[in-house]
C-alpha atoms as a printed R data frame, in Angstrom:
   type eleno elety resid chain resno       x      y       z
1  ATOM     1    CA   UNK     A     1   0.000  0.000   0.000
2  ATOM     2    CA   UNK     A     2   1.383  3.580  -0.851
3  ATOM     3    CA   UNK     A     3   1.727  6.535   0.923
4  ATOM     4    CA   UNK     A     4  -0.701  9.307   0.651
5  ATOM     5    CA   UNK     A     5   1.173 12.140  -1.224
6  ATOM     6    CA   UNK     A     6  -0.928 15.715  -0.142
7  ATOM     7    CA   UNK     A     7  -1.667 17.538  -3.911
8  ATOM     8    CA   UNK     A     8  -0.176 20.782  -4.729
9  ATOM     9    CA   UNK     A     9  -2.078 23.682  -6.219
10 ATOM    10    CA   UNK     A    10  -0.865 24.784  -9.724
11 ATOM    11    CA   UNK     A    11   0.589 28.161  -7.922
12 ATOM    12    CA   UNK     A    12   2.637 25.849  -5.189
13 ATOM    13    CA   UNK     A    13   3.599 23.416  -8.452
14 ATOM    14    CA   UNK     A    14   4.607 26.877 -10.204
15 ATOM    15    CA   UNK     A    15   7.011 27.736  -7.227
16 ATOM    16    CA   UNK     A    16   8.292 23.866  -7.547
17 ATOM    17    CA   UNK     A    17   9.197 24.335 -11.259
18 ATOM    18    CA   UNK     A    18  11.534 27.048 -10.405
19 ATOM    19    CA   UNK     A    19   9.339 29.698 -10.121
20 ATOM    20    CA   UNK     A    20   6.732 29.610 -13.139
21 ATOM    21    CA   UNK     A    21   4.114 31.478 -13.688
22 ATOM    22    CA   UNK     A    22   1.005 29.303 -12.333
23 ATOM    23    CA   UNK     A    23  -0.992 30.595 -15.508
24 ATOM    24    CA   UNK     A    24   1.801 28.449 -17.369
25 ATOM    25    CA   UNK     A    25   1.376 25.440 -15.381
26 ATOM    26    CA   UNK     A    26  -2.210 25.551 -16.412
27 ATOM    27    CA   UNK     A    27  -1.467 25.561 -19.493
28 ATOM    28    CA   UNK     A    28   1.274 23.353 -19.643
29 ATOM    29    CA   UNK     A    29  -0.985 20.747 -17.636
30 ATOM    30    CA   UNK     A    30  -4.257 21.366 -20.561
31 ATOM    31    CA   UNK     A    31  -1.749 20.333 -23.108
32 ATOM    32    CA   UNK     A    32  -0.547 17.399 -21.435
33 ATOM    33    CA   UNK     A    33   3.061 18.578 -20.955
34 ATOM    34    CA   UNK     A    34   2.884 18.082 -17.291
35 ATOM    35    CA   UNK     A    35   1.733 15.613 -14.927
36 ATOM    36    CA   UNK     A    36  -1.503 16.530 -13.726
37 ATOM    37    CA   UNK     A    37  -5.033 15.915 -12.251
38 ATOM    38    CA   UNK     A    38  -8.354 17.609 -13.018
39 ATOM    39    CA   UNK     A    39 -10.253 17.889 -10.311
40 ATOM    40    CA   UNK     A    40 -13.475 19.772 -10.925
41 ATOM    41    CA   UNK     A    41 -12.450 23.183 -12.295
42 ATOM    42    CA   UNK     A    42  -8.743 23.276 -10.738
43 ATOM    43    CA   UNK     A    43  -5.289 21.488 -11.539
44 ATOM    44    CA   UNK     A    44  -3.944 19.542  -8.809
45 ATOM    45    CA   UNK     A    45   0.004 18.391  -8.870
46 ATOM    46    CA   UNK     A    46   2.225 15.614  -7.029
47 ATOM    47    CA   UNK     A    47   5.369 16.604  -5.830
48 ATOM    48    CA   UNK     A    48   7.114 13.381  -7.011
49 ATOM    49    CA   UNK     A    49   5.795 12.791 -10.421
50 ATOM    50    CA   UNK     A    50   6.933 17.023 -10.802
51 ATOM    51    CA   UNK     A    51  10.603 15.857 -10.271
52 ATOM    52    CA   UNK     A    52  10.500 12.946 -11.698
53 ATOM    53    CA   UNK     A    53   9.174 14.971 -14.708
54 ATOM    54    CA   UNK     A    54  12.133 17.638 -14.347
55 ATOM    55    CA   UNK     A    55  14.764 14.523 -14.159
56 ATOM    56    CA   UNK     A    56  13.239 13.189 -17.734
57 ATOM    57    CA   UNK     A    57  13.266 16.621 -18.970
58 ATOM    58    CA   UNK     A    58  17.001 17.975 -18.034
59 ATOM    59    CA   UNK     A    59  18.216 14.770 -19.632
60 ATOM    60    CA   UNK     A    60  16.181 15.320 -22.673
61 ATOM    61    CA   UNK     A    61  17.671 18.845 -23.074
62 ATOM    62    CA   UNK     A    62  21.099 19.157 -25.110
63 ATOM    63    CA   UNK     A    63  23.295 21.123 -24.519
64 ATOM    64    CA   UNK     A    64  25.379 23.677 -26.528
65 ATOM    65    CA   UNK     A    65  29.094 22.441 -27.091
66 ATOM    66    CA   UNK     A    66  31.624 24.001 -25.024
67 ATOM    67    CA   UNK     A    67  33.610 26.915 -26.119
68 ATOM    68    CA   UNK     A    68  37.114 25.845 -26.710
């Protein structure tokens, strides 16, 4: 059995992501780019499937070669 995991608003998920704009967590979360659950009329966010999401992300991301 798993641990209950409290849900984050989409302005507390903002603040998780570094400090986005909660209007762009909305929107990220409608598209599907986030991990997310609808519940009635607001967006509701779990802490681990956020990082989890930012650890797939950073490794998706390439980087620009290094100035030699």
């Amino acid at each position: 059995m798993s641990e209950f995991e409290q849900l984050m608003s989409d302005a507390e998920a903002a603040k998780f992501l570094g400090g986005l704009h909660p209007k762009t967590v909305q929107r990220m979360a409608r598209r599907g780019d986030l991990p997310a659950y609808r519940i009635g009329r607001y967006w509701r966010f779990r802490a681990s499937e956020l990082d989890q999401w930012l650890r797939v992300e950073s490794r998706n991301q390439t980087s620009p070669p290094a100035h030699t």
